[in-house]
N, C-alpha and C positions, 0 to 999 in steps of 0.2 A: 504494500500500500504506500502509495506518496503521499508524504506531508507536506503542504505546503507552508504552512504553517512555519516563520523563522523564531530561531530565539527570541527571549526577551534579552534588548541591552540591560547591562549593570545599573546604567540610572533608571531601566525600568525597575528591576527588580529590587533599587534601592527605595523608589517608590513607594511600588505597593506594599511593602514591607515595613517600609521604615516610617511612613508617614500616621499612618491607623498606631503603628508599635508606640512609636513617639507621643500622638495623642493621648492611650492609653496611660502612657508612666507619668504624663502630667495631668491627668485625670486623677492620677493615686494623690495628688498633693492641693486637688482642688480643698479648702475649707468648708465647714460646716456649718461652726457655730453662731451661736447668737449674734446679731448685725452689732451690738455694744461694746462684743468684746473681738473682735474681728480682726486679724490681723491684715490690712490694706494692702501690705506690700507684698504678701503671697497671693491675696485675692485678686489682685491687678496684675501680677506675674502670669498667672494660669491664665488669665481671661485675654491679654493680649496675645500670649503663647496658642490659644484656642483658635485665634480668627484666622492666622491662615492656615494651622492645623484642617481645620474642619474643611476647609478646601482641598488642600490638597491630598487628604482621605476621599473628599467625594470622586478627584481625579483619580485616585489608584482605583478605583470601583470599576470606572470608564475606562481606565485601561487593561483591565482583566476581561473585559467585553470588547476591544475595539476589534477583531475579527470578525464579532456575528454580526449578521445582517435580518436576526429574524425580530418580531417584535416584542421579545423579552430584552433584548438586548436594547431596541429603542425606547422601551419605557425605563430601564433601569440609567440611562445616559439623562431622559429627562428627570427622571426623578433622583439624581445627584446632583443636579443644575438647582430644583427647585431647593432639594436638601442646604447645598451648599450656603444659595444665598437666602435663605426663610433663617435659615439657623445661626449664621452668620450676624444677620441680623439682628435675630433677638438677643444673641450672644452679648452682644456689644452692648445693646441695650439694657439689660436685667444682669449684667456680669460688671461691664467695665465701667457703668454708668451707674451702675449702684456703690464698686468701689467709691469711684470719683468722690460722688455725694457723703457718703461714709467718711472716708477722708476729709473733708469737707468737713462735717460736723465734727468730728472729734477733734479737727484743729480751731474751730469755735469754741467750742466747750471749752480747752485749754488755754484759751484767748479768757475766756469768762474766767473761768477757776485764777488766773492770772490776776485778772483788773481785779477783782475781789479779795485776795490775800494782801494786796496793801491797805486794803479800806479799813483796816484793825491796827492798823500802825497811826 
């Protein structure tokens, strides 16, 4: 039987390997806890580390299909596109944009707590 089928190159297969792997181990460090006690600089590390993660996992998806031409293969091409940029999206919004604000308030608070400990002097 002839394959026509050629290899995958190295930067494919560092792709789709490396980019889902890579997402995963920084998924292992996304946080949990409560917004008050939150550490910002891990919470905005994962979330800006996530936006083009999440992309280009949807690419390695597209690339483990880019031979077929049947229509499992053209829903799974659209629906990385839609994945990538729906999720992408909200990412940035409910991830890096709640850091932001979080951030944000806790250097308020410390601003208050500040103007207020001389007010006793």
């Amino acid at each position: 039987m002839n394959d026509s089928r050629e290899r995958p190159s190295l930067s494919e297969i560092a792709l789709v390997v490396g980019a889902p792997l890579l997402l995963a181990v920084v998924e292992v460090f996304h946080p949990h806890p409560d917004l008050a006690t939150l550490d910002v600089g891990t919470w905005l590390a994962v979330h800006y580390a996530q936006i083009p993660l999440f992309a280009l996992a949807a690419l390695a998806m597209v690339i483990l299909v880019r031979a077929r031409a049947d229509i499992a293969a053209a829903v799974c091409r659209v629906a990385m596109f839609v994945f990538a940029v729906s999720y992408i999206a909200f990412d940035t919004a409910a991830g890096a944009v709640t850091g932001i604000l979080v951030d944000g308030l806790l250097w308020e608070r410390s601003q208050g707590a500040n103007k207020h400990a001389g007010e006793g002097v």
